[in-house]
C-alpha positions as CSV (number, residue, x, y, z in Angstrom):
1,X,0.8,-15.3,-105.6
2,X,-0.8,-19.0,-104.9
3,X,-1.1,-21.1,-108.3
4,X,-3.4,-24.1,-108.3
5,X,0.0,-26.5,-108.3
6,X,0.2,-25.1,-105.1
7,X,-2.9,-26.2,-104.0
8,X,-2.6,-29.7,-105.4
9,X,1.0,-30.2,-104.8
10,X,1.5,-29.4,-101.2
11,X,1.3,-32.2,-98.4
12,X,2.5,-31.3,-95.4
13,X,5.0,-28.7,-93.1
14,X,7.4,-29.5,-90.5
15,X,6.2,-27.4,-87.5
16,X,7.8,-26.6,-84.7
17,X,6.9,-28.9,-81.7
18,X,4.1,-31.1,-83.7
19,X,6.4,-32.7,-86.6
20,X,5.3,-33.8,-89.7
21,X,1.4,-32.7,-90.2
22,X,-0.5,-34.1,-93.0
23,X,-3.1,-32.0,-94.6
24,X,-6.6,-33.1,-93.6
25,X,-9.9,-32.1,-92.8
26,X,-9.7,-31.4,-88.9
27,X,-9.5,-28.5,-86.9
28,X,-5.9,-30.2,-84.8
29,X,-4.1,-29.2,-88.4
30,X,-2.5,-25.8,-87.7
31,X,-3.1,-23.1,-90.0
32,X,0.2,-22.9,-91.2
33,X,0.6,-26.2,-91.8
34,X,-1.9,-25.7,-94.7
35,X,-0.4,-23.4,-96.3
36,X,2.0,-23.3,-99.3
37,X,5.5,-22.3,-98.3
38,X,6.2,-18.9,-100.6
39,X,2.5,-18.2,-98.3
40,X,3.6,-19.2,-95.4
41,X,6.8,-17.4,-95.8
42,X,4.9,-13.9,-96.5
43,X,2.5,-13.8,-93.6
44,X,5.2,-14.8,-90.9
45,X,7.2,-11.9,-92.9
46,X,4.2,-9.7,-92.2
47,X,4.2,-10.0,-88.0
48,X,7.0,-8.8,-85.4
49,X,7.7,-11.5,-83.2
50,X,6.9,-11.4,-79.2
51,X,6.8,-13.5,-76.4
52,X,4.7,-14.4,-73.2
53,X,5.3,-15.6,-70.2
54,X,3.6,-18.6,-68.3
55,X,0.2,-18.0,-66.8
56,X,0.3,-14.2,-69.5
57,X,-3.4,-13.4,-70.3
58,X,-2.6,-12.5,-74.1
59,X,-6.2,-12.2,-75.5
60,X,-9.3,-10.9,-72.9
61,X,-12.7,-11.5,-74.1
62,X,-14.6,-8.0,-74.9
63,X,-11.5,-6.3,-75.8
64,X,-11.2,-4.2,-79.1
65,X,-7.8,-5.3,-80.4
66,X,-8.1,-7.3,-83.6
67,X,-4.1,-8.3,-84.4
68,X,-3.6,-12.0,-85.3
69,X,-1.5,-14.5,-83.2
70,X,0.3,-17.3,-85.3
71,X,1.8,-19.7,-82.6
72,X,5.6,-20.1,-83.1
73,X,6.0,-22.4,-79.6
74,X,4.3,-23.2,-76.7
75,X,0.8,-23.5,-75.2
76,X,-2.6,-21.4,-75.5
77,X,-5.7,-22.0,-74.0
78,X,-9.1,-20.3,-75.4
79,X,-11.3,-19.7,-72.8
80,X,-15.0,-18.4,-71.4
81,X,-17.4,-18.3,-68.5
82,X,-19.7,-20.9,-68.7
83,X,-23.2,-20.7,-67.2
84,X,-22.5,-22.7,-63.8
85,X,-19.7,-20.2,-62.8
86,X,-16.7,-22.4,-64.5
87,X,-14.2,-21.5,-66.7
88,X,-14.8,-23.5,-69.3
89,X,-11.8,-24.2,-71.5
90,X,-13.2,-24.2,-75.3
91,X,-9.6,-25.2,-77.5
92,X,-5.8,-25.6,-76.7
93,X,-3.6,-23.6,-79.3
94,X,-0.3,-24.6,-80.1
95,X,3.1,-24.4,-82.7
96,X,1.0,-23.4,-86.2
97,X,-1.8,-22.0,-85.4
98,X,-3.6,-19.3,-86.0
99,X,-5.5,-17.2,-83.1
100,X,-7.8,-13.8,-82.8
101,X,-8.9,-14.4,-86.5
102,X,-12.8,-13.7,-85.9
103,X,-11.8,-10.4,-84.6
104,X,-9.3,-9.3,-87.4
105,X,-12.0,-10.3,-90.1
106,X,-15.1,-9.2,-88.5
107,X,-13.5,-6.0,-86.7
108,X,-15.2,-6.9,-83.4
109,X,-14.3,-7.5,-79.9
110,X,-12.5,-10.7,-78.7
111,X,-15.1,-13.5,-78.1
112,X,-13.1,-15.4,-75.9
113,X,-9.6,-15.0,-73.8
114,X,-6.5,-16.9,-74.7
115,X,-4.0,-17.5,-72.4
116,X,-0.6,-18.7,-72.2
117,X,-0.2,-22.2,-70.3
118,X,3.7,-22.1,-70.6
119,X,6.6,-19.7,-72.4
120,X,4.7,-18.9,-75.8
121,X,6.4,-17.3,-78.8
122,X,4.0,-16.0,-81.8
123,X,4.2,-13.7,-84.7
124,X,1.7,-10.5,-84.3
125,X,0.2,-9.6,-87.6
126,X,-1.6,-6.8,-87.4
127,X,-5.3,-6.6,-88.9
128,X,-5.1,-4.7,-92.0
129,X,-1.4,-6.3,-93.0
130,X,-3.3,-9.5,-92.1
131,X,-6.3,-9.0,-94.7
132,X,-3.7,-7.5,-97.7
133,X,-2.0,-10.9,-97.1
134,X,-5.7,-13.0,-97.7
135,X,-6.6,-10.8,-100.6
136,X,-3.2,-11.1,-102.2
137,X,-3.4,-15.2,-101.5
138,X,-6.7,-16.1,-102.1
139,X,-5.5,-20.0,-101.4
140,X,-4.5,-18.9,-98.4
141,X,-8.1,-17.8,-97.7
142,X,-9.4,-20.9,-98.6
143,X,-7.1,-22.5,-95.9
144,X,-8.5,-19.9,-93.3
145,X,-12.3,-20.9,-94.1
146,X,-11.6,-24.3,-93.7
147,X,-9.6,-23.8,-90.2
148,X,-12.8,-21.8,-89.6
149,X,-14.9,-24.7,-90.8
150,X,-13.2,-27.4,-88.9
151,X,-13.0,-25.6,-85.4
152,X,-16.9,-24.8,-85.5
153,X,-17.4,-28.8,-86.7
154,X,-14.8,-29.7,-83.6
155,X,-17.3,-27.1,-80.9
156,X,-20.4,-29.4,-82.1
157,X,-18.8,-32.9,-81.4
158,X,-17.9,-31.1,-78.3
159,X,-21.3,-30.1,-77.5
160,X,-22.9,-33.4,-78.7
161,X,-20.2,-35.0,-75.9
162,X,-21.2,-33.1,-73.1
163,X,-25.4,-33.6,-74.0
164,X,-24.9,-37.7,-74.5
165,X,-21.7,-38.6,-71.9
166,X,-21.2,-38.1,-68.1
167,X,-18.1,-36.9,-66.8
168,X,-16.1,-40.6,-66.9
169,X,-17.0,-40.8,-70.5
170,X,-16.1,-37.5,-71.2
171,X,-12.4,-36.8,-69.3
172,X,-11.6,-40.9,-71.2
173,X,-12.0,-39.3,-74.5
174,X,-10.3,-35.6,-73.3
175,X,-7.1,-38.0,-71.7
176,X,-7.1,-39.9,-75.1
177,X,-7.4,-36.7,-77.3
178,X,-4.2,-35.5,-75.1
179,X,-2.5,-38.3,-75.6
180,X,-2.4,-38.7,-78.9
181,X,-1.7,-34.9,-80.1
182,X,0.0,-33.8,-77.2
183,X,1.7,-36.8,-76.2
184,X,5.5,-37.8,-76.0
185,X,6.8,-41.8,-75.3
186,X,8.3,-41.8,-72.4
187,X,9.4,-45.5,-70.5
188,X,6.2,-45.4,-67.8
189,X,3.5,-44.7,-71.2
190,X,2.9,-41.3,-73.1
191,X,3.5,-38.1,-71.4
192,X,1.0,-35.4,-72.3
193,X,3.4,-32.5,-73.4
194,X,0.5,-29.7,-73.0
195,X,0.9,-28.3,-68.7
196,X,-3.0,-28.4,-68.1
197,X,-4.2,-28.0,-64.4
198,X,-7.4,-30.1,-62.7
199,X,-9.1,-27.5,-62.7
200,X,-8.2,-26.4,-66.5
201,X,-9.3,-30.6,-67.5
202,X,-12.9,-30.1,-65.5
203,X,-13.3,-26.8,-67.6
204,X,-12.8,-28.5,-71.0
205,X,-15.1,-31.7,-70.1
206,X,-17.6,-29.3,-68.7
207,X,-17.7,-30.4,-65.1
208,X,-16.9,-29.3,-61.5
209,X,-13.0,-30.0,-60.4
210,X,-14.4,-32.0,-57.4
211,X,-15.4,-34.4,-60.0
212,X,-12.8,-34.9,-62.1
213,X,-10.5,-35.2,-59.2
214,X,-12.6,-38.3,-58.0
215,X,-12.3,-39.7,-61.6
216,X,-8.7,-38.8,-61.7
217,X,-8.1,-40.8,-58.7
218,X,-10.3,-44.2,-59.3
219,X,-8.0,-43.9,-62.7
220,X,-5.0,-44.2,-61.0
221,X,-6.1,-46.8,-58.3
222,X,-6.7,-48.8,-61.4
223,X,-2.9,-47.8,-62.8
224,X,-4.6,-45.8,-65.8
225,X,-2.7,-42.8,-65.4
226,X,-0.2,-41.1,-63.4
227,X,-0.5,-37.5,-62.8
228,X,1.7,-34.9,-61.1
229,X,1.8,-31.3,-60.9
230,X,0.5,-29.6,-64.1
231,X,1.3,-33.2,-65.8
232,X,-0.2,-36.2,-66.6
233,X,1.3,-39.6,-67.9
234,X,-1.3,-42.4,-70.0
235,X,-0.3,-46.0,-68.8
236,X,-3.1,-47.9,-70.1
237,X,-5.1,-45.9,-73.0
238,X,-7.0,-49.1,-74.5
239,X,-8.8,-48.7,-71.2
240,X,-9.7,-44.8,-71.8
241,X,-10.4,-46.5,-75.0
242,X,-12.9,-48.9,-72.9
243,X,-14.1,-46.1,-70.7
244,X,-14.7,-43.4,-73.7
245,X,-16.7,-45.7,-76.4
246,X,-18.9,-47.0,-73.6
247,X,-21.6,-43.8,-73.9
């Protein structure tokens, strides 16, 4: 059982593939991240352990299955139909995180599909076992409502973006975003770890892939960024920087 010391006391978790993570208000904090370790330990005690392959659908939206996904390594993306016919790529889930919550609280269909973008391992917790363990740890809970909290706060930025910036402004600020959470130094500038296709970067800026392939290549004619197959290298951020604060 959570005490408040463990609420005031605990800073931060070493998780796999993201380091050192500081609690803070914002919905790139994993949920397990947030939680105190005696918690921690009991709900990844309370899964079995499974693995997907690259390219797995692991979630489809309308299904009935309400298990919970905590991401051990590797890659999700959450994604839905959007109106003009595109998949439109709503989050990126990686090491600490929590997914298929809504469905294991609510005990209704999946809202969205999640999908493996490389080798993913995760601990299943089933429903039931999954709500013993927040009614047993009520700080743990709390943790949940504010990843809850944080995700629905990150979806309105998101929507504010795509109402006030065109598709420039927009992938700046997505390449940025990558950059800094999923990035790695490398000697040409920082590699962005997370394997997302063209097409998968016009889905989360809301936009055709025709388009963002244009944008992708007038950025590197200008030596902005290099990109390859399923990756993407940031030469020159401070002018994504330039690019993204100009809406």
């Amino acid at each position: 059982m959570e005490s408040a010391a463990d609420d005031a006391a605990f800073e931060g978790v070493k998780i796999p593939g993201r380091g050192f993570e500081p609690v803070l208000v914002d919905d790139r904090v994993p949920y397990l991240a947030r939680l105190a370790e005696g918690s921690r330990k009991a709900l990844l005690a309370s899964g079995v352990e499974l693995r997907y392959p690259s390219r797995a659908v692991v979630l489809r939206k309308g299904e009935p299955s309400s298990h919970v996904l905590l991401v051990l390594d590797g890659w999700l993306k959450v994604t839905a139909d959007s109106h003009n016919g595109h998949e439109a790529l709503l989050a990126l889930r990686g090491p600490g995180d929590i997914v298929g919550e809504s469905a294991a609280l609510q005990g209704s269909s999946r809202s969205a599909s999640v999908t493996a973008l490389e080798p993913v391992k995760a601990m299943v917790v089933a429903a039931e076992r999954f709500t013993v363990f927040l009614d047993e740890h009520p700080m743990a809970a709390r943790r949940l409502m504010a990843v809850i909290t944080d995700r629905m706060r990150a979806g309105d930025r998101k929507r504010l973006e795509l109402a006030a910036c065109g598709v420039k402004e927009r992938l700046a600020r997505l390449l940025l975003e990558l950059a800094e959470w999923h990035g790695e130094r490398v000697p040409e500038g920082i590699l962005v770890r997370v394997p997302l296709s063209q097409q998968e970067l016009a889905g989360s800026v809301g936009s055709s892939r025709e388009a963002v392939t244009r944008e992708l290549r007038e950025l590197r004619e200008r030596g902005v960024v290099t990109t390859r197959r399923r990756s993407l290298i940031v030469m020159r951020p401070e002018i994504l920087r330039r690019i993204g604060g100009s809406a």
